[in-house]
C-alpha positions, 0 to 999 in steps of 0.5 A: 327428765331433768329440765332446768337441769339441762343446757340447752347451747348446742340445741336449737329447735325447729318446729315446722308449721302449716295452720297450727294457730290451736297447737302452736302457743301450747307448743311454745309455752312448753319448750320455753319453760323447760329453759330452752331460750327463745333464739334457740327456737325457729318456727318454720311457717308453710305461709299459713292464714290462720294467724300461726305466725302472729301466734308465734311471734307475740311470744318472742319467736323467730318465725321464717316462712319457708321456701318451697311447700310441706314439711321437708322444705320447711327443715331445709329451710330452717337449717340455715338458721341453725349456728349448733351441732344439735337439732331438734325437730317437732310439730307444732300441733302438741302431740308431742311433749316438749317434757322429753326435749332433754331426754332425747339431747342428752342421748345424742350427747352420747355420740349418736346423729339420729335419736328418735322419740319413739311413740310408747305410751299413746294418748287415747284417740291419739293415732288412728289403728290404721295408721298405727299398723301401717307405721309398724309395718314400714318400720318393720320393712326398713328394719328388715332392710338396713337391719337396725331395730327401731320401733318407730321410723316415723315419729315427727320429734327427734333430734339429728346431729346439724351436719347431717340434716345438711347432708341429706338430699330432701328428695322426698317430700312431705312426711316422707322427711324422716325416712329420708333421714333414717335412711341417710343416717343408717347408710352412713354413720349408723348411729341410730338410739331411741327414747321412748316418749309419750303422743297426745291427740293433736289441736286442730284438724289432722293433716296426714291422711290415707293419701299421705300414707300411700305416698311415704310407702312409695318414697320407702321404695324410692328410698330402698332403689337409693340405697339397696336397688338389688334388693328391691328387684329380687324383692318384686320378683318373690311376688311370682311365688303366689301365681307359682303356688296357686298355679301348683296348687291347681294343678296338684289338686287336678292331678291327685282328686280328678285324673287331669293331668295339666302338664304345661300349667304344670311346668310354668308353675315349676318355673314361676315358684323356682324363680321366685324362691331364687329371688327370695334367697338373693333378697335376703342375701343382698340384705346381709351384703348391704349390712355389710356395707355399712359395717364396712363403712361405720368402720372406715368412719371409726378410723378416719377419726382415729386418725385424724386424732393422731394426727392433730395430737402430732401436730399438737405436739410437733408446735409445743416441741418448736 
């Protein structure tokens, strides 16, 4: 990390905030002391009466109140105050070190829209297990599905490329911001790295709950319907495989170990598991047409900036001639 070292001119940070008066001031004096100016930083604020805002503004913050409710609207609403090509969004409950603000810029400084800060070295009592293995399984599902690797899709500090915070739709809501994101950007540019970065126990009370975690997984699959809708249906019909099997199963016992021979539950079995082994291999082969894609489509980028450059180094040179 090189701190001080670091300019900070095409950054700023939003940090969006919803009763965070315990974390905030910690959050600030942290950010700032690493170099980051203080009109750099926008505290988006969910309208919270604990005294957040006050907290925020007695340290010389620009502090806005969102529009709308949760944690999407509130980066939707503090994009309109950004003037760089760069933004930085973290919570404002110290769970995240600002100490890996400029690790995670300069990293996007190499040409990437999206760099995570990928949850490494967790602080004990940190993140509940069962938030943990339910992270490591949606990150795995949406890995598996634009085919990237990254290790941790949900982590609430990252840094985005500002365009591209503009382009997304903000069509999930709440914590589901950041799939949103991954998504767009996967489906897109696919420029996508990683730092790894430590996470403490937050101050003040947890506000993502078990409710909150059913509902990303459904706006995972709302998201997968977006982007990869073949994949989704040929995903649902796998699942006949179980009733497939354990139907052939039932009736391959009866059939070997007692004599009955249960001929029709015998054909549907037949038919639920060739149905669903079919779906499994067109799942998996609309996996791979859709990275295809998406190679296609990095590679019509790369080339519209390659011309694009030409054309501006022609023009540079038809106004020099004249």
């Amino acid at each position: 990390m090189v701190g001080f070292l670091t300019s900070y001119d095409d950054l700023t940070i939003i940090i969006p905030t919803f009763r965070e008066a315990e974390g905030i001031g910690l959050v600030l004096d942290e950010v700032v002391s690493l170099g980051v100016l203080k009109e750099k930083i926008v505290v988006v604020d969910g309208f919270s009466d604990d005294g957040t805002p006050e907290i925020a503004k007695s340290r010389g913050i620009r502090v806005v109140f969102q529009d709308g409710f949760g944690k999407a609207d509130a980066v939707k609403t503090g994009v309109r105050f950004v003037d760089t090509p760069y933004v930085l969004v973290m919570d404002g409950d110290y769970t995240y070190p600002a100490t890996y603000i400029p690790d995670l810029l300069s990293k996007a400084r190499e040409g990437y829209d999206l760099v995570l800060g990928s949850r490494k070295y967790l602080e004990k009592g940190s993140m509940n297990p069962v938030f943990k293995f339910g992270n490591r399984v949606l990150t795995f599902f949406i890995n598996l599905l634009y085919g990237t690797r990254v290790s941790d899709v949900l982590t609430g500090m990252y840094v985005v490329k500002t365009e591209v915070l503009r382009e997304v739709f903000y069509e999930m809501r709440g914590f589901s911001l950041e799939a949103e994101i991954f998504s767009h950007v996967a489906n897109t540019t696919g420029k996508i790295a990683e730092v790894p970065i430590s996470y403490r126990v937050r101050k003040g009370v947890k506000k993502l709950g078990v409710v909150h975690g059913f509902r990303i997984v459904w706006d995972v699959f709302r998201l997968t319907w977006r982007y990869n809708p073949t994949y989704l249906i040929f995903l649902l019909g796998t699942t006949l495989l179980i009733p497939g099997l354990a139907l052939g199963s039932y009736v391959a016992y009866h059939y070997f170990f007692t004599g009955i021979k249960y001929y029709l539950k015998g054909l549907v079995a037949i038919l639920l598991t060739l149905t669903g082994f079919q779906s499994l291999l067109m799942a998996v082969m609309s996996i791979y047409t859709k990275r295809i894609e998406m190679r296609t489509i990095h590679r019509m980028n790369e080339l519209k900036k390659d011309v694009q450059k030409i054309l501006e180094y022609l023009n540079q040179g038809g106004e020099k001639e004249s």
